[in-house]
C-alpha positions in Angstrom: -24.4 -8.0 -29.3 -22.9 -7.4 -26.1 -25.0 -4.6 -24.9 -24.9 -3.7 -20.9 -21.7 -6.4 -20.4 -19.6 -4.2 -18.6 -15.8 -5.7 -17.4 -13.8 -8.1 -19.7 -14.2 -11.7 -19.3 -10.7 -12.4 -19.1 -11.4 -15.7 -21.5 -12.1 -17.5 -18.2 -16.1 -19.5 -17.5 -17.4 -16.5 -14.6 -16.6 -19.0 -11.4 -12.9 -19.1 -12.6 -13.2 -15.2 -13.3 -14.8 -14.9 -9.5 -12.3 -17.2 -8.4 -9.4 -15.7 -9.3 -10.3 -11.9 -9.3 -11.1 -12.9 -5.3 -7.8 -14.6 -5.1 -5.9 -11.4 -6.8 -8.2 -9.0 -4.0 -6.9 -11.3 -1.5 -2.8 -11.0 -2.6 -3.4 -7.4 -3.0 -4.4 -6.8 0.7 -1.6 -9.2 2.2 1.2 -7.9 -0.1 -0.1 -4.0 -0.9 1.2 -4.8 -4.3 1.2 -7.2 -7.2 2.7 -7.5 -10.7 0.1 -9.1 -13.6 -1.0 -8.1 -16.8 -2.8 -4.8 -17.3 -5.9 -6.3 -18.5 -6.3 -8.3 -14.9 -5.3 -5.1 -12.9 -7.6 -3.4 -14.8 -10.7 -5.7 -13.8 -8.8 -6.3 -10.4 -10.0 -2.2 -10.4 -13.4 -3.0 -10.7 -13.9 -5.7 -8.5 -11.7 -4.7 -5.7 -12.5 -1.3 -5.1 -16.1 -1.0 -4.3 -15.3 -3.6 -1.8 -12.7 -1.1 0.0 -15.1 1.3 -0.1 -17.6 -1.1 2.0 -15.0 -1.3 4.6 -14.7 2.0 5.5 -18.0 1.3 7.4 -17.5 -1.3 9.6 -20.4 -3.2 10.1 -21.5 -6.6 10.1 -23.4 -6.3 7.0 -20.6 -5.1 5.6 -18.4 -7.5 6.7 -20.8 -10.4 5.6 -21.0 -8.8 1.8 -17.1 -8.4 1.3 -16.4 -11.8 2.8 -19.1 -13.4 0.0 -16.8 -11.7 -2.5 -13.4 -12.4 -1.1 -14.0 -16.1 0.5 -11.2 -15.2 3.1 -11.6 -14.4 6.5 -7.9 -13.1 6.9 -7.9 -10.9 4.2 -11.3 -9.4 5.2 -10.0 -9.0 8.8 -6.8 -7.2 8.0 -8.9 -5.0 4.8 -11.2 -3.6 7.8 -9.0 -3.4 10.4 -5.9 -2.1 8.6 -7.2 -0.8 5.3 -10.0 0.6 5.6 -8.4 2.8 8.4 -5.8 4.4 5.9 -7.7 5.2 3.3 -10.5 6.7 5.5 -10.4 10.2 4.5 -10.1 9.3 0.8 -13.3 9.2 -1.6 -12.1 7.0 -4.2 -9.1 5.5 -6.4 -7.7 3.3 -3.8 -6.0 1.2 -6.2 -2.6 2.7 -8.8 -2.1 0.8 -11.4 1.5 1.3 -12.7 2.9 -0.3 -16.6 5.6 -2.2 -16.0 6.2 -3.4 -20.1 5.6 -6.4 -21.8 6.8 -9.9 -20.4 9.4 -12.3 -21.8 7.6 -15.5 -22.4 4.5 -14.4 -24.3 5.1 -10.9 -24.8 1.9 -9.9 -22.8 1.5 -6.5 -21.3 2.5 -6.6 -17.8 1.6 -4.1 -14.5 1.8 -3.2 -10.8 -1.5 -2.9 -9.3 -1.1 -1.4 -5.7 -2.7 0.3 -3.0 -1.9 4.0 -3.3 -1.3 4.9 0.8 0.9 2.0 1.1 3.7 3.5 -1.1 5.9 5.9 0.3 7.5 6.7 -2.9 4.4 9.2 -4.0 3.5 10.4 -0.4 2.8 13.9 -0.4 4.1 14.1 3.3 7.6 16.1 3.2 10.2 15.3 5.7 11.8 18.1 7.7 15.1 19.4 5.2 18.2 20.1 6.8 20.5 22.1 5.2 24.3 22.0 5.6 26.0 25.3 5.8 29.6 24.7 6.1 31.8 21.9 4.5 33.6 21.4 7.9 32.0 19.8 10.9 31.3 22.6 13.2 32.3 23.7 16.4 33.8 20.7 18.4 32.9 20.7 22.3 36.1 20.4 24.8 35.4 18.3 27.5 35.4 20.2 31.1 38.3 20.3 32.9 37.7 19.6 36.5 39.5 20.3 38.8 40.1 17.7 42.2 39.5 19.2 45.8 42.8 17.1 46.5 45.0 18.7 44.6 44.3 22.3 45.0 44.5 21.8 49.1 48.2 19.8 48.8 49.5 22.8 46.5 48.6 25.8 49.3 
């Protein structure tokens, strides 16, 4: 019975699990998105967000408990610095996972896991519209005509 195992094993030993679900966090931070299959983005879920949500404090501790989990001092630098600043204001779901279809090779399910303020395809900022009235192009300016001091004092 499996009672109280929460996450899928991924059929991997749990130090190749760790290894790679901190390798994944890691690829995730640097790039903002990745493709794999649905049922790594899905534990990619679990084991990345709660450590975004550590980094919206920024304290050593903090630091210290995301770095035992992600084993890379870049990607922990740029998730606090960077990150954690973005998705400040947000209480949860940092992560969208997206279905992309099923893969050629081995016909596996495959997905885009990616952070959800890094994609400005969904933002629901709207730019300022601008609407054209006319097919023509307007008025067109003249340029000024001056006039030379020289030539109006030879004329009188």
């Amino acid at each position: 019975m499996r009672h109280g195992k929460k996450g899928n094993n991924l059929g991997r030993k749990t130090a190749h699990r760790k290894a790679m679900l901190a390798n994944m966090a890691c690829s995730l931070i640097e790039h903002k998105r990745i493709n794999t299959t649905v049922a790594k983005a899905k534990a990619l879920k679990l084991f990345f967000e709660p450590l975004v949500t550590k980094s919206k404090e920024d304290t050593t501790h903090n630091r210290r408990l995301v770095f035992s989990k992600l084993r890379d001092k870049y990607a922990v630098t740029e998730l606090f610095r960077d990150v954690a600043v973005k998705v400040a204001d947000r209480p949860g779901g940092y992560t969208r996972i997206i279905k992309l279809g099923n893969r050629l090779g081995d016909n596996a399910q495959m997905a885009l896991i990616e952070l959800v303020d890094y994609n400005e395809t969904y933002t629901t900022e709207k730019k300022a519209k601008t609407t054209r009235r006319s097919r023509r192009g307007g008025k067109k300016e003249t340029a000024p005509v001056v006039e030379t001091p020289q030539a109006s004092t030879e004329e009188e």
